[in-house]
C-alpha positions, 0 to 999 in steps of 0.5 A, a space after each residue: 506456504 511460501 509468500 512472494 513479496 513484489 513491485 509491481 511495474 508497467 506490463 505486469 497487469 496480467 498478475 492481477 488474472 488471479 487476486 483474491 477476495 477482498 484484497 482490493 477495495 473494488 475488482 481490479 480495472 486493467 485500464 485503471 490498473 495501466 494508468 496508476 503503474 505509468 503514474 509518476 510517483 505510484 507504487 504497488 506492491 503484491 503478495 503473491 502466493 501460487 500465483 494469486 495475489 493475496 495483499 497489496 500496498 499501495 504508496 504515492 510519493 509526495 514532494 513539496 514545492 517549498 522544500 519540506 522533506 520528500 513523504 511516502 503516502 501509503 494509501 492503502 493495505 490489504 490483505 485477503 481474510 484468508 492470509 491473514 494474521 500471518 505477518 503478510 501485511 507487517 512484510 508488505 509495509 516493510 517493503 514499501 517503507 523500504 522503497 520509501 527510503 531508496 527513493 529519498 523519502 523522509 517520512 511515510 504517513 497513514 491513515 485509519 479508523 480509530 476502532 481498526 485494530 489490526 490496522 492500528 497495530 501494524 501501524 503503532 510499533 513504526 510510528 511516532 504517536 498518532 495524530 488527530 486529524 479531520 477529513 473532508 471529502 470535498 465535492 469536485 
């Protein structure tokens, strides 16, 4: 199985005709999909495997108004059930750390739940040692 690893730009849309189960959170909105890759500072990159996207990273640059270093913001990783476990996820975050890098970022962070084990290991052997945060979901 040969697995291709891509940045996904504007006008690459109708990759996302074929992405497996549960690769995405939600199915793919073309409209949504237009809006995040014209975005400023978004970035998607795919696996893709005859054709069919079969994981996905995403990542939003953020930058400081008061001078602390640029970071890379990975939003989320998935890849579907079927692939993995075969270092798909571990190839799609080494991509977009590396793009991270090219575009001046200094750090990358992420975030999981504590009992998500394959998140965790991905994450650990990259990382200084996790952080204990709270999150909020505010209103709008």
């Amino acid at each position: 199985m040969t697995v291709g690893i891509r940045y996904v730009l504007p006008g690459d849309e109708a990759l996302f005709d074929r992405v497996a189960p549960d690769v995405f959170d939600h199915p793919v909105e073309r409209s949504h999909l237009s809006r995040y890759l014209t975005t400023p500072g978004h970035h998607l990159i795919v696996a893709i495997v005859e054709g069919q996207i079969v994981g996905q990273i995403a990542g939003v640059v953020h930058y400081h108004p008061d001078g602390r270093p640029t970071e890379l913001y990975i939003d989320e990783v998935g890849v579907a059930p079927a692939f993995q476990r075969q270092g798909i996820a571990r190839r799609l975050l080494d991509a977009m750390l590396a793009l991270g890098r090219e575009l001046g970022c200094r750090e990358g962070w992420v975030g999981t739940e504590p009992d998500n084990d394959a998140a965790r290991a991905l994450y650990e052997p990259r990382s200084e040692p996790a952080e204990s945060f709270a999150l909020y979901v505010l209103r709008l």
